[in-house]
Legacy VTK file of the C-alpha trace (Angstrom):
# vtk DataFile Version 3.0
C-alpha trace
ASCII
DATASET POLYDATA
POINTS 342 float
-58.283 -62.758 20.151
-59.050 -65.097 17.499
-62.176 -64.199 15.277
-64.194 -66.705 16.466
-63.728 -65.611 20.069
-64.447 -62.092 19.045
-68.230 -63.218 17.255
-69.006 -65.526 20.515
-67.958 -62.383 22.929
-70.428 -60.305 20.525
-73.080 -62.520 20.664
-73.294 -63.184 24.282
-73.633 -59.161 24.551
-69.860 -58.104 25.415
-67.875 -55.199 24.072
-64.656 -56.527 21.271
-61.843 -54.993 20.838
-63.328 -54.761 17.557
-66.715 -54.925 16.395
-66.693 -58.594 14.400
-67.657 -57.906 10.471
-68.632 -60.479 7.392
-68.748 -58.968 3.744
-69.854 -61.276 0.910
-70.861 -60.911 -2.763
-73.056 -61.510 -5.220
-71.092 -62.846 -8.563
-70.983 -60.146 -10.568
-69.735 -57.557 -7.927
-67.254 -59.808 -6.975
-65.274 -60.080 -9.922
-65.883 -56.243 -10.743
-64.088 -55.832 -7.360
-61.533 -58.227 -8.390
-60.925 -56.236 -11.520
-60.819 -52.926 -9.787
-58.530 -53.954 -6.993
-56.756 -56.347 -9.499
-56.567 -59.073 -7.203
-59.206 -62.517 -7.921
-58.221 -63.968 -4.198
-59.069 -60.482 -2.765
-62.111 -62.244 -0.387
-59.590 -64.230 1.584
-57.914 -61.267 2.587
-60.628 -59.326 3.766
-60.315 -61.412 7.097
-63.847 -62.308 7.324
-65.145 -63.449 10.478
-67.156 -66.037 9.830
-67.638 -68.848 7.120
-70.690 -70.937 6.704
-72.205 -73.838 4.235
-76.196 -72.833 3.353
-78.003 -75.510 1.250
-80.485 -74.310 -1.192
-81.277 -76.388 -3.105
-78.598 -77.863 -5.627
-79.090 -76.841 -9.572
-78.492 -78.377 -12.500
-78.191 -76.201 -15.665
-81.176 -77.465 -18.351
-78.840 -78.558 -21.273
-81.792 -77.410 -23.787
-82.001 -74.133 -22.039
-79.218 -71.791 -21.556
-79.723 -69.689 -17.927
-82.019 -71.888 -16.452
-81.375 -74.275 -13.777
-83.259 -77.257 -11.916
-83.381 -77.739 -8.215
-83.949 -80.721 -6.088
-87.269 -79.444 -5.648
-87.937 -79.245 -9.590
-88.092 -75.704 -10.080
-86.347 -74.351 -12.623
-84.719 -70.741 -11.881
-84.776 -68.670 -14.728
-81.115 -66.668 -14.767
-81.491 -64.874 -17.722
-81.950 -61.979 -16.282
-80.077 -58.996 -13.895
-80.110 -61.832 -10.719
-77.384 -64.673 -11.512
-77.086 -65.730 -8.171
-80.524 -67.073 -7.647
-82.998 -66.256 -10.698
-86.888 -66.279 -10.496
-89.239 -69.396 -10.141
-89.870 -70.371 -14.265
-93.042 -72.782 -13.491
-95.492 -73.834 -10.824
-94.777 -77.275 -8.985
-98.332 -77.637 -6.741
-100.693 -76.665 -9.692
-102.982 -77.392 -7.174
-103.783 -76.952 -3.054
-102.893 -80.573 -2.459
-99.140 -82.822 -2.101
-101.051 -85.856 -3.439
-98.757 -85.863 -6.516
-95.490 -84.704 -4.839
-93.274 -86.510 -3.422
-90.247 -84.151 -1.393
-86.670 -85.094 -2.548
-84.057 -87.154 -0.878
-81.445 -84.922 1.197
-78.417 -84.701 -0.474
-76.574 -86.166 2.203
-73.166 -86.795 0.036
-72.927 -83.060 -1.414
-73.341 -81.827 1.793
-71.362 -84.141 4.134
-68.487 -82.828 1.774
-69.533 -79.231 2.457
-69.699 -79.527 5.769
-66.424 -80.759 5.823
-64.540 -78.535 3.600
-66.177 -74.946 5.330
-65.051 -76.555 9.030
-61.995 -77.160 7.834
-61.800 -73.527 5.889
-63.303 -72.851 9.468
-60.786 -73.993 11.712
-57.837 -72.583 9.985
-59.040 -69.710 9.700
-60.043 -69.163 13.289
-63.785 -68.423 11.900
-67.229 -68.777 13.570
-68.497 -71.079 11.649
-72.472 -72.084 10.940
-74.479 -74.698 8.633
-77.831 -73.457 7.654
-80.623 -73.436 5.159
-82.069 -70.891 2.562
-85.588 -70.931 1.479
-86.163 -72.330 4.817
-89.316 -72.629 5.023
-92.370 -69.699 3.608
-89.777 -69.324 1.007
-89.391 -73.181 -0.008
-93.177 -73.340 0.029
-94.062 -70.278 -1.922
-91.280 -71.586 -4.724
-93.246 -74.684 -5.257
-96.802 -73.507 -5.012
-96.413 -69.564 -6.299
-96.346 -66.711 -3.917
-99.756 -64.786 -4.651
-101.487 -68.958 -4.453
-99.792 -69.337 -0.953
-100.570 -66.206 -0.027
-104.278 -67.224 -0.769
-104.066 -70.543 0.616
-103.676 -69.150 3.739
-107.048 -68.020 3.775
-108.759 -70.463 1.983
-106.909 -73.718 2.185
-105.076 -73.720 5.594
-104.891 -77.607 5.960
-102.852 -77.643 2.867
-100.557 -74.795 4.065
-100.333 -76.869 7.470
-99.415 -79.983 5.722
-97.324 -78.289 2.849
-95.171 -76.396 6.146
-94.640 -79.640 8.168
-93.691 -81.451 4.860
-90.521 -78.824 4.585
-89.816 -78.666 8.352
-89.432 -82.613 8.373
-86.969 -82.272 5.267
-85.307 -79.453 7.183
-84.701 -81.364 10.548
-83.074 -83.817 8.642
-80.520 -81.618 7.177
-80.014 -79.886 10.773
-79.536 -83.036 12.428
-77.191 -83.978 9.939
-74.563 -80.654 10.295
-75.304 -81.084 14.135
-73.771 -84.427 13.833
-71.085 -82.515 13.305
-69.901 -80.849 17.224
-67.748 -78.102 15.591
-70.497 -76.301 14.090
-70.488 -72.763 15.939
-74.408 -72.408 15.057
-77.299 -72.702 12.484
-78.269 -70.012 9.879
-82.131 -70.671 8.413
-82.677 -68.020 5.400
-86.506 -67.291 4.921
-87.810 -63.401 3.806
-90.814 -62.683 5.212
-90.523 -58.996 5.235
-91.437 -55.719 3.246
-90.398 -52.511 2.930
-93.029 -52.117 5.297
-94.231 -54.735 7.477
-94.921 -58.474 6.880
-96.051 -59.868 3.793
-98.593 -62.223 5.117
-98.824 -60.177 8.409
-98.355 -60.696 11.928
-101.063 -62.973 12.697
-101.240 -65.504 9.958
-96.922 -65.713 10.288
-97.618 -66.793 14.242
-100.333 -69.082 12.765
-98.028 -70.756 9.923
-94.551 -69.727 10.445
-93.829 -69.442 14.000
-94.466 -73.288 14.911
-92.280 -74.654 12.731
-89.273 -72.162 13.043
-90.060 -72.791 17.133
-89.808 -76.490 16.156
-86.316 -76.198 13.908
-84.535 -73.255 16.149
-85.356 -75.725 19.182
-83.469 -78.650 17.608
-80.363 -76.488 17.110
-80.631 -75.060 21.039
-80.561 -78.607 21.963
-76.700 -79.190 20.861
-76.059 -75.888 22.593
-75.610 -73.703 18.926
-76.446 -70.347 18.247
-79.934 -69.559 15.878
-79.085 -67.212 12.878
-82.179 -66.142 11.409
-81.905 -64.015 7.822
-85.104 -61.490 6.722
-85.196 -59.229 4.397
-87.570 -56.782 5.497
-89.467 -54.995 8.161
-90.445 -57.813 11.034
-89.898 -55.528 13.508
-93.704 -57.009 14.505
-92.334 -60.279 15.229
-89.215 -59.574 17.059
-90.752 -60.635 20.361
-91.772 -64.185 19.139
-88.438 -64.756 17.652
-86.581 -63.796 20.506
-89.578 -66.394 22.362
-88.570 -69.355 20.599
-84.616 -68.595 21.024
-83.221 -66.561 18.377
-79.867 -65.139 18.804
-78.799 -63.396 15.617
-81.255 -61.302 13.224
-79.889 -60.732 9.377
-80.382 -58.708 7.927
-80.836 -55.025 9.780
-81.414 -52.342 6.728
-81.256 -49.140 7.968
-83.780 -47.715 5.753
-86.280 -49.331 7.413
-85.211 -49.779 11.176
-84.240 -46.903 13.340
-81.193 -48.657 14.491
-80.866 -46.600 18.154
-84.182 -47.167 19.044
-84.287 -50.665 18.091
-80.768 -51.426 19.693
-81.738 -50.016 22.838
-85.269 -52.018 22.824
-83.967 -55.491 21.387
-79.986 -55.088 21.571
-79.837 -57.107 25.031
-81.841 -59.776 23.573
-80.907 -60.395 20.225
-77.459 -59.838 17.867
-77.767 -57.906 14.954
-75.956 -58.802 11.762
-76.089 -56.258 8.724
-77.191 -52.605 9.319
-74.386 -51.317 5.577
-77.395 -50.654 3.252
-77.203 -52.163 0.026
-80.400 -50.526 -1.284
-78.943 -46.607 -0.851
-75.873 -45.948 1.114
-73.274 -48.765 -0.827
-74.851 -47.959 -4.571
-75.178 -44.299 -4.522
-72.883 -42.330 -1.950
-68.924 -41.472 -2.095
-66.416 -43.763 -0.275
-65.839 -41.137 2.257
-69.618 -40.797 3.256
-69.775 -44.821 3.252
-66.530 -44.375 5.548
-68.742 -42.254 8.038
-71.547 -43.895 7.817
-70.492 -47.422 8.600
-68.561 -45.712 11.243
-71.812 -44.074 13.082
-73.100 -47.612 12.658
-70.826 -49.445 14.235
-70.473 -47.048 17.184
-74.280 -47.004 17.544
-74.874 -51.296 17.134
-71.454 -52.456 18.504
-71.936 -50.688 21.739
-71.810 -53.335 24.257
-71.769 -56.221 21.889
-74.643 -57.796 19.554
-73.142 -56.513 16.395
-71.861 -58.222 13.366
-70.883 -55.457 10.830
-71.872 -55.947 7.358
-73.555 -55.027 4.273
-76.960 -55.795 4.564
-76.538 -58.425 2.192
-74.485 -59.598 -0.332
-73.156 -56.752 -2.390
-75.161 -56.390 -5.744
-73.550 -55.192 -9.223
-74.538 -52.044 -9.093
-71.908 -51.115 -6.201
-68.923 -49.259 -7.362
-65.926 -51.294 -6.437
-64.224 -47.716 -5.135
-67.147 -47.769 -2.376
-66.335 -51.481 -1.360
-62.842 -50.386 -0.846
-63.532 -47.794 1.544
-66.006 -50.353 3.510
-62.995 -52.714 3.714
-60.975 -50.588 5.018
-63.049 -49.061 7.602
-64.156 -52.422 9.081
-60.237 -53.765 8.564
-58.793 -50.409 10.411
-61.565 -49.766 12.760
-58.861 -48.948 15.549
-58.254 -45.871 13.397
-61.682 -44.940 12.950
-63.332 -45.329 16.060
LINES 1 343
342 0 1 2 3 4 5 6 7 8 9 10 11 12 13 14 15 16 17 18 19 20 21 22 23 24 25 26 27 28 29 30 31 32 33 34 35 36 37 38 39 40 41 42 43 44 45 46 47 48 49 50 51 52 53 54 55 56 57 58 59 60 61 62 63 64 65 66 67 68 69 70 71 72 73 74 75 76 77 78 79 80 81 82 83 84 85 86 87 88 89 90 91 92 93 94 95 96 97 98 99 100 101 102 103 104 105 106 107 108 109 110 111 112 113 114 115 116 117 118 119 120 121 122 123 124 125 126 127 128 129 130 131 132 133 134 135 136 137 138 139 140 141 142 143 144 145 146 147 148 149 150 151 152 153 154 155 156 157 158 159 160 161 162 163 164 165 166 167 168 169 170 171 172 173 174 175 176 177 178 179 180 181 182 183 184 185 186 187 188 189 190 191 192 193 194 195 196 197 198 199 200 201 202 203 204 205 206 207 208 209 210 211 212 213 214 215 216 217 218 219 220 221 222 223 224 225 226 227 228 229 230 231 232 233 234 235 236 237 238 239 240 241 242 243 244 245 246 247 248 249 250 251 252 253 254 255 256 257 258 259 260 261 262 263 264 265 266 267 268 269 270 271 272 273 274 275 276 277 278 279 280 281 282 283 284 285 286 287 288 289 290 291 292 293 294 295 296 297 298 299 300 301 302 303 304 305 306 307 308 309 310 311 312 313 314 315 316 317 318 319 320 321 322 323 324 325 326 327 328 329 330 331 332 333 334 335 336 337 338 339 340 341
């Protein structure tokens, strides 16, 4: 069984051999890992099952500023800081509740046409599920440009602007989706957007149905149309909002922390309906226990979300610095021996 086959059996709700499993990185932990294990191509032979190419947002450093980068969008990401993978927001696009002055930026479509290419290719010869997708997908890329606590207000106060600010970034997005679903080989579509807290939403239930929910209907239904699966990443408790996402055709929710879901109950109530992807805590388990209690706890997780298919085992996102490398070892080898374990 080829890894591919063994994601598309999980996601369609059948038992693997094996329970499918992704680990990624952020950059610092990776090349502390690759120091520890003394190995820089160690990734590749963790046997991944699947591959993808997310678009962000390109960056350009500032040449007068050391650590901070430009977007497409014109924000500039401050990097200075403990987060070098993404940074924090430096300045304040919309000033103002109104896109009279801004105009959104051409798609890439070069940068990512080579992407696309190069990750199928990675894809195919590696026997991988592979997706295209988005981060900052869409409360995420509007926040960025107009400041979380002002969106947050706008809401409220300013709802045609939110309305027209929303559709502005769902048009941009349907013209990158339509441009990897050009591409038949695609597997599915990944769309990264947190909307989650530790507990509950952050702009609650009601006003994500009103705001959200139309235009992640509108994107996930142009990806159902060429048959591919809908990947949707959260950090967070939207354990409110499962219904409606599994209403407008979700397939796969990332990322399932276990310190905020009770992953039995919520596999038995959701598992037939949707695929989880995640469920190795990043925020307590991978930082702060021993290898062998990360051995037997990803080992109770997989039994408990791979029963019957809809599991993708993995951290519940990519591994920070502050993981001892010793502890990634002893998740690699658990997910790469599970026939051992389980």
């Amino acid at each position: 069984m080829t890894k591919k086959e063994r994601v598309l059996l999980a996601l369609r709700h059948q038992q693997t051999d094996i329970v499918p499993y992704n680990i990624s990185f952020t950059h610092q932990e990776y090349k502390k890992v690759a120091d520890y294990l003394g190995d820089p191509d160690f990734i590749n032979k963790i046997n991944n099952h699947l591959c993808g190419a997310t678009f962000d947002g390109y960056v350009t450093e500032l040449p007068h500023k050391p650590g901070y980068f430009m977007d497409d969008f014109g924000v500039v990401w401050n990097r200075t800081g403990p987060d070098k993978d993404i940074g924090v927001p430096d300045n304040l696009i919309l000033h103002e509740p109104s896109m009279k002055n801004y105009k959104f930026p051409e798609v890439p479509k070069e940068k990512l046409l080579k992407e696309y290419e190069y990750v199928l290719k990675e894809g195919r010869k590696n026997e991988q599920f592979v997706f295209a997708g988005i981060g900052f997908s869409m409360f995420e890329r509007a926040w960025t440009l107009r400041g979380m606590e002002n969106l947050l207000t706008d809401m409220l106060l300013e709802p045609a602007f939110v309305e027209e600010l929303l559709d502005s970034i769902c048009d941009f997005n349907i013209q990158i989706i339509d441009l990897a679903l050009s591409y038949g080989e695609f597997d599915g579509f990944y769309f990264g957007d947190d909307w989650g807290q530790q507990r509950g939403l952050i702009m609650g239930p009601e006003l994500w149905r009103k705001f959200i929910k139309p235009r992640m209907k509108r994107m996930y239904e142009r990806v159902k149309s060429k048959g591919k699966f809908v990947i949707q990443h959260s950090c967070g408790d939207i354990h409110e909002i499962f219904p409606d996402l599994i209403e407008i055709g979700l397939d796969v929710y990332q990322t399932f922390q276990p310190e905020i879901y009770d992953i039995e109950s919520i596999k038995r109530e959701y598992g037939r309906y949707l695929t989880f992807w995640g469920g190795i805590s990043t925020q307590r388990l991978l930082p702060f226990a021993t290898p062998e209690e990360i051995k037997r706890k990803t080992i109770e997780t997989i039994r408990i979300l791979g029963k019957d298919g809809g599991y993708i085992a993995a951290p519940t996102h990519a591994i920070p610095g502050d993981v001892p490398p010793q502890n990634v070892e002893a998740l690699i080898e658990v997910l790469q021996n599970q026939e051992l374990y389980l």
